[in-house]
Backbone bond lengths (Angstrom), bond angles and torsions (degrees), N, CA, C in turn:
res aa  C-N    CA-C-N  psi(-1)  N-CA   C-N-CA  omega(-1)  CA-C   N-CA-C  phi
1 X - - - 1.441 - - 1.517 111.71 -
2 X 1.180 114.16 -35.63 1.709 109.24 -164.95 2.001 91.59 -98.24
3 X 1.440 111.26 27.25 1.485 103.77 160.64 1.353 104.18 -99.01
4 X 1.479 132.57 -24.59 1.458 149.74 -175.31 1.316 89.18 -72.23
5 X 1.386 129.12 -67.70 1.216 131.37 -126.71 1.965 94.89 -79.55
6 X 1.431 101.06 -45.82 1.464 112.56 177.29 1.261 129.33 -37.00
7 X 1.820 116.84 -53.27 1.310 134.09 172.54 1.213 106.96 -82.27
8 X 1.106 148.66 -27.63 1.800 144.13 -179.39 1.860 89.67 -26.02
9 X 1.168 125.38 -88.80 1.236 133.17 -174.00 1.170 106.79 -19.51
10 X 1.303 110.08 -82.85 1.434 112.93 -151.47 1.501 117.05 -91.84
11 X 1.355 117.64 17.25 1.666 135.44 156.94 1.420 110.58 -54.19
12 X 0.996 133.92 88.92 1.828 132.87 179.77 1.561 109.51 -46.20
13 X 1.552 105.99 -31.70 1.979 106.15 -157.72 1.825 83.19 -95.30
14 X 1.287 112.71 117.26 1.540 131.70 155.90 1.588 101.50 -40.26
15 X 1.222 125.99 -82.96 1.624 104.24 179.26 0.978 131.15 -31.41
16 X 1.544 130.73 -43.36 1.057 144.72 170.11 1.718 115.57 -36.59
17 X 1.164 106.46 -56.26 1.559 136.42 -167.78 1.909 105.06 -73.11
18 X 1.589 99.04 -28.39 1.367 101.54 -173.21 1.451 96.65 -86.73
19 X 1.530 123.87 -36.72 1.548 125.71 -159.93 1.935 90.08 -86.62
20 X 1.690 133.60 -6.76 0.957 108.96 162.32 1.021 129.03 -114.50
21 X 1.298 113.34 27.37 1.461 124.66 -172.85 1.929 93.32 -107.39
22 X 1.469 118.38 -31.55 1.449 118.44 166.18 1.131 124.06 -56.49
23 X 1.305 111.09 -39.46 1.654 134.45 -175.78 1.273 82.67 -51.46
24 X 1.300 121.46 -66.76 1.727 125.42 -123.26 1.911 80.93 -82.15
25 X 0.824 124.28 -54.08 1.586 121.44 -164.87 1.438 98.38 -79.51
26 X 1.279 142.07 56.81 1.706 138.00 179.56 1.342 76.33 -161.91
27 X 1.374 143.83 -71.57 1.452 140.99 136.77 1.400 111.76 18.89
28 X 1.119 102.84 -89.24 1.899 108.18 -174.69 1.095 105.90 -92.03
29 X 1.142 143.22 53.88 1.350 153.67 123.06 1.318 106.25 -83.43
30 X 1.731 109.02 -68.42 1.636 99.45 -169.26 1.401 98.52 -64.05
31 X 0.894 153.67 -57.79 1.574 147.32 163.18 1.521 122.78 8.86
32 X 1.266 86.25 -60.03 1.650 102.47 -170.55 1.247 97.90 -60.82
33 X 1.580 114.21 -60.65 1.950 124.93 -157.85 1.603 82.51 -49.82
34 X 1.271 124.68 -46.00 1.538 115.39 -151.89 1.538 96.40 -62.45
35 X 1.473 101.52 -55.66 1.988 100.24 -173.30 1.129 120.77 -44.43
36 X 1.247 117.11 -31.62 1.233 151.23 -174.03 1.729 97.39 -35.66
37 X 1.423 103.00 -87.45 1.301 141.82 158.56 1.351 115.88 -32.96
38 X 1.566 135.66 -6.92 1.701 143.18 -168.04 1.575 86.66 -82.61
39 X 0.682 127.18 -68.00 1.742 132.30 -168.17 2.181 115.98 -36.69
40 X 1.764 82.77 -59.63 1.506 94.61 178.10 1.780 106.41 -73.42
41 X 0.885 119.90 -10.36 1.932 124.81 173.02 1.286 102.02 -92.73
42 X 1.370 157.02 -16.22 1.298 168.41 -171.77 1.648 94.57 51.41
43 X 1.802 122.13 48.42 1.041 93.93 159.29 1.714 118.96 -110.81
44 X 1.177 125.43 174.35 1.630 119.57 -163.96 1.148 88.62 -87.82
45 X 1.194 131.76 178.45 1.673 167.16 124.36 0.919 118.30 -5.92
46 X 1.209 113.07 -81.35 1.546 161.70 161.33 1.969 87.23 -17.86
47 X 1.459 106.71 -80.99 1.556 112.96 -161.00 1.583 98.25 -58.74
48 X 1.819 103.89 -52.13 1.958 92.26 -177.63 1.108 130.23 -44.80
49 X 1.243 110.61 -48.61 1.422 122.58 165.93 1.475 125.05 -24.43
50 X 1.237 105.22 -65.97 1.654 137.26 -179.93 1.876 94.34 -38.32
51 X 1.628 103.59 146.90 1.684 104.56 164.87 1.739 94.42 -77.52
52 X 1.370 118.12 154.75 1.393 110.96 174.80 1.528 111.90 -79.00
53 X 1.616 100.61 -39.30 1.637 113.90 162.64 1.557 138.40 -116.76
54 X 1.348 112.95 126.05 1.463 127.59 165.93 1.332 96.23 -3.68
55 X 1.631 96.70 -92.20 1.444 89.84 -170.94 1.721 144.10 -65.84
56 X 1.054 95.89 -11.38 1.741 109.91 161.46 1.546 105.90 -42.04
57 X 1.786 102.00 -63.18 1.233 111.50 -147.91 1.719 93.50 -74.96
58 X 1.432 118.59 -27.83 1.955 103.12 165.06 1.433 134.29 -53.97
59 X 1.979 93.93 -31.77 1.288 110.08 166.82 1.686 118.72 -34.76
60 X 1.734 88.50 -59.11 1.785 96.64 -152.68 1.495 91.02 -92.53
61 X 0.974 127.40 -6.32 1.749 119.40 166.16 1.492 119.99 -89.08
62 X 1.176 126.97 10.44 1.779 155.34 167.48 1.788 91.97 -99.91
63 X 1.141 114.60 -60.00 1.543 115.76 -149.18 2.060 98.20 -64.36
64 X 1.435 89.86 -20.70 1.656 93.16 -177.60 1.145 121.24 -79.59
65 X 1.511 121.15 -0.30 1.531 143.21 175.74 1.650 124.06 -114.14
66 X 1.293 93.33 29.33 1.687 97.49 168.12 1.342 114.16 -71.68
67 X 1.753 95.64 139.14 1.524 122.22 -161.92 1.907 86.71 -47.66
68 X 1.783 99.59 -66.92 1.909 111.36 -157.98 1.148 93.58 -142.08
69 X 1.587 108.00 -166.42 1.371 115.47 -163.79 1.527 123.84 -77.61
70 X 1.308 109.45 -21.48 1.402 128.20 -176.23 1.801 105.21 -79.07
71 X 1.396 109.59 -30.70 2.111 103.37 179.52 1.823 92.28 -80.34
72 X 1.515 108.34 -25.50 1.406 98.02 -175.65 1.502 130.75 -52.20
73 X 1.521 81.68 -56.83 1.658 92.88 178.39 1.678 117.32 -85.66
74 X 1.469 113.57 -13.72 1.238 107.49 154.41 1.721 118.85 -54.17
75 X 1.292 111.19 -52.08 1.389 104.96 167.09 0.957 143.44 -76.89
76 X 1.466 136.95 11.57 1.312 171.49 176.40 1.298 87.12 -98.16
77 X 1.144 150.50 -84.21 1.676 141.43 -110.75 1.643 87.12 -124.70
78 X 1.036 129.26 -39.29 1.962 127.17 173.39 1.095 114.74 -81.53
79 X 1.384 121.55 -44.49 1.795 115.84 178.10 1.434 115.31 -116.11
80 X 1.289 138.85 -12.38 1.527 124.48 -167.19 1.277 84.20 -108.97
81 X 1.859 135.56 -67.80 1.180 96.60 -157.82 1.534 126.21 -113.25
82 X 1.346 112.87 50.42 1.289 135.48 163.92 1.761 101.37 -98.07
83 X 1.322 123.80 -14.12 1.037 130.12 177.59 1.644 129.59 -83.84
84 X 1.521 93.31 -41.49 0.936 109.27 157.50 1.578 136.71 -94.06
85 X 1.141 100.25 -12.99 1.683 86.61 145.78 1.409 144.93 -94.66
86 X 1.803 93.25 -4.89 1.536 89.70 148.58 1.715 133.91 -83.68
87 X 1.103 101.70 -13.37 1.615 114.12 161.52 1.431 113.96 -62.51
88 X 1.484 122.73 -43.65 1.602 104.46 178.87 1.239 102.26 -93.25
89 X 1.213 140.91 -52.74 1.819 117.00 157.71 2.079 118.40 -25.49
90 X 0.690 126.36 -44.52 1.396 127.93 151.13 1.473 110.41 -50.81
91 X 0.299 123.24 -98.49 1.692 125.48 174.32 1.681 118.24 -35.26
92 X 1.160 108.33 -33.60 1.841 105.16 154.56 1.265 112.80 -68.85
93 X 1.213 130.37 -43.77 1.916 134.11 -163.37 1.678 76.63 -72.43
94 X 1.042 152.11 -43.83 1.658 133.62 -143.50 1.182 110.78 -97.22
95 X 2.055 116.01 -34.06 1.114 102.57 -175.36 1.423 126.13 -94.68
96 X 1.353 100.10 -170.39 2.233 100.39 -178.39 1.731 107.25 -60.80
97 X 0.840 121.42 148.01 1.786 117.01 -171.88 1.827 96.87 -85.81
98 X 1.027 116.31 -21.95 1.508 121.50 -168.76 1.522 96.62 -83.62
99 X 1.386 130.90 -24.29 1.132 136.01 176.99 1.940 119.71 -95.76
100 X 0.674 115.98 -3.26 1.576 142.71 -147.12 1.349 107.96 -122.57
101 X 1.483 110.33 110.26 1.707 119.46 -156.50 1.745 87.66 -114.50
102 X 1.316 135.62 -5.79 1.220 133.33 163.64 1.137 143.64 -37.35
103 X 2.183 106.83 -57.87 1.173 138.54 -168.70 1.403 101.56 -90.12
């Protein structure tokens, strides 16, 4: 989310700025349901918070240094959120379905 939120500004193309300002609020929605859910998983804050991996977290600290608008949304739409929707599909197949706002 805070790769959306970062470039909004300094995106020159207005569409651009409108399609990442949507991102970012469809973003923190599913976000929330997930936080939502930290309590009934007994996991802390503290750990969610955390990248789970090193290298993830180089990933998304590269992704915050796009040259222009075109590496942006290349990396947005090819690597972050093809990524992340296999992470909450992962996370639907694992959890209880009675608990699970996914399916």
């Amino acid at each position: 989310m805070c790769l959306q939120a970062a470039h909004i500004i300094s995106t020159p193309e207005r569409d651009v700025k409108v399609l990442l300002a949507r991102l970012q609020y469809e973003d923190s929605q599913h976000a929330s349901q997930f936080k939502a859910q930290l309590p009934e998983l007994r996991i802390s804050k503290i750990k969610a918070y955390q990248a789970p991996d090193a290298a993830l977290q180089i990933v998304f600290d590269e992704g915050m240094y796009a040259a222009d608008t075109v590496e942006l949304l290349a990396g947005l739409v090819k690597v972050f959120k093809p990524a992340l929707l296999e992470a909450y599909q992962r996370y639907a197949a694992k959890s209880e379905p009675r608990n699970n706002f996914l399916k």
